[in-house]
C-alpha positions as CSV (number, residue, x, y, z in Angstrom):
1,X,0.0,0.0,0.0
2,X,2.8,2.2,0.8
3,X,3.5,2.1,-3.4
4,X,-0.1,2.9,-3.7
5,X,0.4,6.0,-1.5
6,X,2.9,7.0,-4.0
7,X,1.0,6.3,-6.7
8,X,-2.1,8.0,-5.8
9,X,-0.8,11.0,-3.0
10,X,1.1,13.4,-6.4
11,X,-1.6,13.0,-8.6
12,X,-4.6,14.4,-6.5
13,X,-2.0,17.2,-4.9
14,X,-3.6,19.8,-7.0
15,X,-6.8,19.8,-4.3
16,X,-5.8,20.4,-0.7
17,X,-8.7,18.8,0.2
18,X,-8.8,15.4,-1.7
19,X,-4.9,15.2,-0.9
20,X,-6.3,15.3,2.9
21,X,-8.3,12.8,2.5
22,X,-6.7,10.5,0.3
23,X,-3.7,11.0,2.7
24,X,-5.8,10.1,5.8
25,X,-6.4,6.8,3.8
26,X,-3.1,6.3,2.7
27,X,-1.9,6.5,6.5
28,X,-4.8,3.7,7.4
29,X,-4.1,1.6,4.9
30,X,-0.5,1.0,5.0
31,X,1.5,-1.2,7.5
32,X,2.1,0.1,11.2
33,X,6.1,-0.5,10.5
34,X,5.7,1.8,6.8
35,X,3.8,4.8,8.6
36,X,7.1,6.6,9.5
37,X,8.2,5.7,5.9
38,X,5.2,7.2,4.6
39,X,5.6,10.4,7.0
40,X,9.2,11.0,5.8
41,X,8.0,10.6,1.7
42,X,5.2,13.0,2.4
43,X,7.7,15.7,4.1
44,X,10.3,15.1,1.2
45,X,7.5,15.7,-2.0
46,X,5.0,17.4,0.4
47,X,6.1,19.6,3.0
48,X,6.4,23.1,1.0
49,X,3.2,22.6,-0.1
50,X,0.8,21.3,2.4
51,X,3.2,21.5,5.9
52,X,-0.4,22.2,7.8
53,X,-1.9,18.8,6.1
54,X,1.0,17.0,7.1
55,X,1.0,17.9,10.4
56,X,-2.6,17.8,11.7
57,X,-2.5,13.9,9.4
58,X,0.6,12.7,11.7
59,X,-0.3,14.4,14.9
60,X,-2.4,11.1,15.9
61,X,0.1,8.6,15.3
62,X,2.7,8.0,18.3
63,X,6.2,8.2,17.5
């Protein structure tokens, strides 16, 4: 799923919104050990874009 995330999370970017929730889906959806993965690939393509997204979808899961 983590591939998928990739996939999926650059082509709806162009909607804060649907990159929210597709992101919120990504992070459910993928394995407990590939969430940090997932976290660093978002900050890396992400962060300069949608830094409050990022945020607010990583805020629940415990480091």
């Amino acid at each position: 799923m983590f591939e998928y995330a990739k996939v999926i999370l650059p082509k709806v970017s162009f909607s804060k919104q649907l990159f929210r929730k597709e992101l919120s889906k990504c992070i459910n959806w993928v394995e407990q050990n590939q969430v940090e993965e997932l976290y660093t690939w978002c900050c890396n393509n992400f962060n300069h874009q949608y830094p409050d997204v990022l945020a607010e979808a990583f805020s629940d899961i415990a480091a």
